[in-house]
N, C-alpha and C positions, 0 to 999 in steps of 0.2 A: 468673148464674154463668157463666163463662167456659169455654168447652171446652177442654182441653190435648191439644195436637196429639200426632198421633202419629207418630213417627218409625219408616221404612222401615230397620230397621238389613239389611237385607238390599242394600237399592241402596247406603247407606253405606257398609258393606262390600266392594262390587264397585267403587265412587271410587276409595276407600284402594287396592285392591290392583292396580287399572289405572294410578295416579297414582306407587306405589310403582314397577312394571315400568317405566313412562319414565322414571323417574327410574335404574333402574339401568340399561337402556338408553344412556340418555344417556352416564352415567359409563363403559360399554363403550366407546362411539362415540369420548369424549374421549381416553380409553387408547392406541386403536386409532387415534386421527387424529395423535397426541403420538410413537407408535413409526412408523409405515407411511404417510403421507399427509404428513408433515413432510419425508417424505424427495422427494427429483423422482426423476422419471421413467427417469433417463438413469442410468449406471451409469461409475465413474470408469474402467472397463478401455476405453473409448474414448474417455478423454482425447487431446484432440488439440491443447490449448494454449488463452489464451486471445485473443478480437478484438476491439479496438478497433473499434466500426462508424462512430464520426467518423473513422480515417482507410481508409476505402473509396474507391476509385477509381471513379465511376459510368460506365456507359458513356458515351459521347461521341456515336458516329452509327449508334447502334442508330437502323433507322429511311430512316437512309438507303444504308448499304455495305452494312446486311442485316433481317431483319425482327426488327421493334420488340419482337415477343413471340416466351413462354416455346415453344409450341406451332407456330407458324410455321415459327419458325427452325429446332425440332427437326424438324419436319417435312422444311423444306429441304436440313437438313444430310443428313439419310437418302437424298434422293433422290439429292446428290451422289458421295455416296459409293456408293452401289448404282452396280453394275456396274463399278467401280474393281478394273484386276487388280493382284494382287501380282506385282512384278518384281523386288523384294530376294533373292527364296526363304530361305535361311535368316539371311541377312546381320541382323547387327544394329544399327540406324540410331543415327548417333551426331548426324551432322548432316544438318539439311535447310534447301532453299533452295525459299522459296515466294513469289508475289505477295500483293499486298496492297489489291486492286485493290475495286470494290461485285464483293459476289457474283455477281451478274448478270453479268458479264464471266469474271471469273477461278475464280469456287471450282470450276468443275470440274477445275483444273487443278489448285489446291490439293489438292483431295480427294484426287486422284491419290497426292500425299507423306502426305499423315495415315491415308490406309488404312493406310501401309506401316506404322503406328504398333499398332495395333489387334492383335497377336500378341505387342504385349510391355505391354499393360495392364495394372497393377499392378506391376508392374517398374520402369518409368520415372517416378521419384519427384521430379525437377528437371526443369526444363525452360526454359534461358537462351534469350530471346527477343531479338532485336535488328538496331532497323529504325532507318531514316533520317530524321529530322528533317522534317516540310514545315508546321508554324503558325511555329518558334521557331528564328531563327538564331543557335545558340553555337559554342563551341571545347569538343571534350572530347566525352565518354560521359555523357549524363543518367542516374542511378539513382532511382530513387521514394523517397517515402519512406511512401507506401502502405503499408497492409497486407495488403492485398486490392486483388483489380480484380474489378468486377463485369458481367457481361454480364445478360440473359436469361434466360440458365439457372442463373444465381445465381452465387454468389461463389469465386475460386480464392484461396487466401494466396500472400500472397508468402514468398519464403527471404530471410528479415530479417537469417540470420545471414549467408546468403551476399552479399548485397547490401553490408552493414555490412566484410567483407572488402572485397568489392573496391573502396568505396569509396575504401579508405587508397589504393590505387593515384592519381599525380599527375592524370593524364589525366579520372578518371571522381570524379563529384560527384554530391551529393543535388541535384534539380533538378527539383520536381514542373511546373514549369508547361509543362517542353517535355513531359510525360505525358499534361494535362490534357487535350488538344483530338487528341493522336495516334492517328491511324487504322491505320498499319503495324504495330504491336504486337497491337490493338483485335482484329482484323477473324481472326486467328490462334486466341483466345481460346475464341470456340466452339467449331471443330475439335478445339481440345485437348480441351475439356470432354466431348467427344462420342467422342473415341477411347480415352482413356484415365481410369484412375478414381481416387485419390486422388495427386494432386500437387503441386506450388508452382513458384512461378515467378517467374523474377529477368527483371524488363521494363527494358530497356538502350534510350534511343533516343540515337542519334550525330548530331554535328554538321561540324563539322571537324574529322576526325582520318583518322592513315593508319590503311592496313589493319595494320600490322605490330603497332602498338599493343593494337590489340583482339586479333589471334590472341593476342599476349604474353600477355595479360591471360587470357582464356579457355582457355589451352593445358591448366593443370592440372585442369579442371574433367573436362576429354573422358577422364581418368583414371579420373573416375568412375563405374564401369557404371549408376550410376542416374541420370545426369546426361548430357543432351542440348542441342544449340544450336541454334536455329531461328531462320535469317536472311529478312527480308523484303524482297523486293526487287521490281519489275515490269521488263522490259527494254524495250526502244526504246520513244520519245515521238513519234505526230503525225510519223510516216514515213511513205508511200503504202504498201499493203498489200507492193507486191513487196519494196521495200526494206526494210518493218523486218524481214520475213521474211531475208532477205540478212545483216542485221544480228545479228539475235538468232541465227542458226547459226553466225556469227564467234565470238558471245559462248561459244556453249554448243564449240565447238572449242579456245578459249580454257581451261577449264575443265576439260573431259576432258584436255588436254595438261598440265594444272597449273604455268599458266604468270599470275601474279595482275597481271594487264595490262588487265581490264577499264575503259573509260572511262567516267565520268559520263554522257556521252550514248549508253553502250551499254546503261545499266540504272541506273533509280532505287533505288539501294541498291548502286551499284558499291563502293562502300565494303565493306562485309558480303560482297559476294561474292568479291573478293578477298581480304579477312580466311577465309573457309570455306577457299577454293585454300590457302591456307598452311597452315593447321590440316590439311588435307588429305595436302598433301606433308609433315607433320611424323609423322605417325600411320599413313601409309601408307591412307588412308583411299579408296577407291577411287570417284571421283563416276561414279551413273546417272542417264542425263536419262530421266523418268521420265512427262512430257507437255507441249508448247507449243500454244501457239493466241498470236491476238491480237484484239482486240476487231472487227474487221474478222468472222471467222468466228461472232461472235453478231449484230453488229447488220446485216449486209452491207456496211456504208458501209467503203470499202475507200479512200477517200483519205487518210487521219489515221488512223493504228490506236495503238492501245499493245499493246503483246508484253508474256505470260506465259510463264514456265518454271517446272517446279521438276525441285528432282535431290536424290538420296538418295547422303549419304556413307556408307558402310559399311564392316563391315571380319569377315571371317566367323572369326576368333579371336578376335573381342572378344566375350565372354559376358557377358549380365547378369547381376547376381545372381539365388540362387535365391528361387523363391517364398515370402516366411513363412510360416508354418503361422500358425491362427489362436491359438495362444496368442503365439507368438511375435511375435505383434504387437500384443497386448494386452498383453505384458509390456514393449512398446518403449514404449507408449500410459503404463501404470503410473509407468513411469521418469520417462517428461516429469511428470505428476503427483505423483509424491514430489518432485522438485525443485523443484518451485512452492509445494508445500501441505506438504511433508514437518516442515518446523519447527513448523507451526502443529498439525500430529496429534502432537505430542512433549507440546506445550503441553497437547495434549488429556489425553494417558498424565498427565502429572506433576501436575494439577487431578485428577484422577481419583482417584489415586495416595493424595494428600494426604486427596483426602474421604474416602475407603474407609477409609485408617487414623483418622480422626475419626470412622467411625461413620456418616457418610452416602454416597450414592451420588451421584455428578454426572451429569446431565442437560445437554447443550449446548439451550439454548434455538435458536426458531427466530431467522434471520438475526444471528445473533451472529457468525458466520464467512460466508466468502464463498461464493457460492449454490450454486459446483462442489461445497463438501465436503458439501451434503446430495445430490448424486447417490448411487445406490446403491454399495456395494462389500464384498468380505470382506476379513476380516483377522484376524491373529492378534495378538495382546500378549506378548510373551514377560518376562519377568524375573528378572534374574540378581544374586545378592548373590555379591560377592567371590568373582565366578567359576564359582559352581554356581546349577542352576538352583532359582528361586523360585518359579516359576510359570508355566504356558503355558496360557490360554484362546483359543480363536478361532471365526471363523465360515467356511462353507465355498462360500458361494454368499451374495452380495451379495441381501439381504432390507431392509436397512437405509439411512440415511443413512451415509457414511464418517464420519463425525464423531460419528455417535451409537454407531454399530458400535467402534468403537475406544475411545470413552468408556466401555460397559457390556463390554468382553474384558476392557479396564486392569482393571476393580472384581472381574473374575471371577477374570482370573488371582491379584490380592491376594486375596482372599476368597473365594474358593471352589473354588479346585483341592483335589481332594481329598488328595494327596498332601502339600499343607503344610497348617502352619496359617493363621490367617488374618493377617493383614501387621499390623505393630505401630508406631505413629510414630516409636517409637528406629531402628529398619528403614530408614526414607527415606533414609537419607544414602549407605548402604551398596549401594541397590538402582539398579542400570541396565537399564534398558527399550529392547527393538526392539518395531518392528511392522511385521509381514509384510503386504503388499497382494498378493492371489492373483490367477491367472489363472482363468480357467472350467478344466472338464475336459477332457483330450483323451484319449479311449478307449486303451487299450492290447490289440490284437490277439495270443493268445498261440497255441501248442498244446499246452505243458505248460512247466511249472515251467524248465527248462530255458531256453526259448525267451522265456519271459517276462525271466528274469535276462539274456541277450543285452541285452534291450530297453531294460532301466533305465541310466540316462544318472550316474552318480556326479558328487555335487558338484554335480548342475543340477537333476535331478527330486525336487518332492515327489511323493509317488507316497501314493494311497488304494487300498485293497483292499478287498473287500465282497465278506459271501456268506449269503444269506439278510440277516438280520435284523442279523446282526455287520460291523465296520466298524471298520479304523483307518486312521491318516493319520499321517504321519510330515514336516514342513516340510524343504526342502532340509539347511539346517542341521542334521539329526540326521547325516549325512555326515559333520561334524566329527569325533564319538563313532564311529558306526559306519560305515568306512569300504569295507568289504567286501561286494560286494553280496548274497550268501548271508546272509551276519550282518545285515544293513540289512534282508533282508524276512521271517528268523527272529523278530527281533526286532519287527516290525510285526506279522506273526500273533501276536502274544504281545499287544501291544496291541487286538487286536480278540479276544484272547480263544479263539484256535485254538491247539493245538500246532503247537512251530515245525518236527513233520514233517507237519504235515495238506498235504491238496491236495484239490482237485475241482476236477470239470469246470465244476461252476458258478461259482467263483470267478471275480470281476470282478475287474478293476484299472484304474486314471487316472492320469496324470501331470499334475501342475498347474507354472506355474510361479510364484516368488515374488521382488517388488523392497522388499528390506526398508529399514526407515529408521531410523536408530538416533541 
């Protein structure tokens, strides 16, 4: 006879109910990896456009005009510039005239002009670069067709749109191969990187052409308070010390006099430095010679030198623009972004739109759209039937993918504002959708009710209010309705559920702002 085993329903039981937890575990993880982990990292309020990395510009003679690496270099550039005094004082540099020489000879003289640069970082958002030709002999102005140039310290964009202008000019042409092997633009690139912080840069190298030419061409640029020209030039060649000395104070006499007469064998880049003299005397632009040496004073060998100079154009009426605030620059960042991606979130609302009135919710899948719109971002969905509104859901702080954020607001505002009902398929045809893309918060400093309505911007601020546990938000667009800033923030404690005479001292308030897409 056979024994019949006996079953531990006690371990069985603790199987099941451990086998059961990973399992719902799991189905957590998946939820949680489908909303938050689909999304990347990055958030679309620092949209900054996108780059082609096949058309990068790599350096050239990293290695040999300066050091090959990231750490080196920065190292060296620190050093050159330490103890560099300011001579500008409060002058604002429009142009400047630097050598182009290996570091080891010239960057302390360079340094000299890019310190000058270092008080208006963040400011100086262009930066027209333009040196002399020595691998490729043409006629004309070379422009890139780069997107970027890269050093070292990694990569600057070019201004594609401003390059693509001046292109149309007859003189200047796409022309990457006098770029490819060019030191005079090159050697400039760190300095920039190291003085100043978010920028672009239109790399010009010339061949035969007058100076008249290029001022013409670059005159309207110097217009621009965010927009600078930086000519690269070295002076006298393989003169005995006394002489190029002799030489190169002709040159810099020449130039404080604003007389555009420099010769070829007075400075490699007499081109450029002529062209700055005119630009000069057109703008009233006042040139400082700001430090010379010549190779002679680094290596001693004093029969062959080459001459360095640089000089800082200025003009102490010409102001830069003001600083952004950081919304206002994640709302310029937004802009570029709704203009790229903007038709594609419409497509998202109107897919949405469609399923929510069938009864189902849309989900964008992963890599269905392009990789920017799962960066994070907020946004609202607004909707309007023949004029009144239908509906407004949104989010207030970028939690999400932009694509998945704007797919689940579309299904909220249809179905779940509690003010309408839920959206009907006869409805679609009639209903028009914006979606709002916000900025972060910017605090609002008050001392009372009074002081706070000074503050509020009509027509430009969405503005949140908070106090304890209560909270409302109001998107610029309610400006339209209520245009009155006492009525605009009555009406918003009425939304968070205060009366519209309450006040406290604890009441917070924010201003956001918003680049809608309709």
């Amino acid at each position: 006879m056979k024994n019949t085993p006996e079953y531990d329903y006690h371990k069985m039981f603790r199987r099941l109910f451990i086998g059961g937890a990973v399992l719902l575990l799991l189905a957590f993880n998946y939820i949680w990896l489908q909303e938050y982990i689909s999304s990347n990292t990055g958030v679309i309020n620092d949209y900054q456009g996108e780059e082609d990395i096949l058309k990068n510009r790599p350096p050239a003679v990293a290695g040999l005009f300066y050091p090959a690496a990231g750490s080196p270099l920065n190292a060296a550039l620190d050093t050159y510039l330490e103890g560099r005094v300011l001579k500008s004082g409060s002058a604002y540099p429009r142009i400047l005239i630097v050598p182009h020489a290996g570091y080891k000879y010239s960057a302390l003289v360079a340094a000299s002009a890019y310190k000058e640069l270092l008080p208006y970082k963040g400011k100086i958002r262009n930066v027209i670069l333009v040196g002399p030709a020595h691998k490729v002999a043409f006629y004309g102005v070379a422009l890139p067709s780069f997107k970027s140039f890269s050093t070292p310290l990694g990569k600057i964009s070019v201004n594609q749109e401003m390059v693509n202008n001046i292109a149309e000019n007859k003189d200047f042409s796409i022309y990457d191969l006098a770029h490819k092997e060019e030191h005079s633009i090159e050697v400039q690139l760190p300095f920039l990187q190291k003085v100043l912080s978010k920028f672009k840069i239109v790399p010009m190298v010339y061949g035969s052409v007058s100076p008249q030419v290029l001022a013409e061409v670059l005159a309207p640029y110097l217009q621009q308070p965010e927009t600078m020209v930086i000519f690269s030039a070295d002076m006298s060649h393989y003169l005995d010390y006394d002489s190029a000395k002799m030489l190169d104070n002709r040159t810099a006499e020449l130039i404080k006099a604003g007389h555009p007469e420099v010769e070829s064998h007075m400075s490699c880049g007499a081109i450029g430095v002529n062209a700055a003299v005119l630009l000069a005397k057109q703008y009233d632009l006042a040139p400082k010679l700001l430090d010379s040496a010549n190779s002679g004073d680094v290596t001693g060998d004093k029969n062959s030198v080459v001459g360095y100079a640089s000089w800082i154009f200025a003009n102490n009426q010409t102001k830069p623009e003001p600083e952004l605030s950081a919304i206002e620059k994640e709302e310029k960042n937004l802009q570029h972004f709704a203009d790229d991606y903007g038709p594609a979130l419409m497509a998202v609302v109107q897919k949405s739109l469609q399923d929510a009135a069938s009864g189902k919710k849309y989900i964008p899948e992963n890599d269905a759209f392009p990789d920017i719109m799962y960066n994070k971002g907020a946004s609202f969905v607004t909707l309007n039937k023949k004029g009144r509104l239908r509906g407004c859901i949104g989010s207030l702080v970028p939690h999400n993918a932009i694509v998945r954020d704007v797919a689940a607001n579309a299904y909220k505002a249809a179905m779940e504002d509690e003010r309408f009902s839920p959206l009907k398929t006869e409805e679609l045809e009639d209903i028009e959708a914006e979606i709002s893309l916000l900025t972060d918060f910017e605090p609002i400093e008050f001392a009372s009710e009074t002081d706070l309505l000074s503050k509020i911007r009509p027509g430009k601020d969405g503005i949140v209010i908070r106090d304890g546990s209560r909270q409302g938000v109001f998107l610029p667009s309610v400006w339209k309705e209520l245009s009155e800033k006492k009525e605009f923030l009555n009406h918003l404690k009425i939304k968070a559920g205060l009366s519209p005479n309450y006040w406290s001292d604890t009441l917070k308030a924010y201003r956001f702002y918003v680049v809608e897409v309709k």
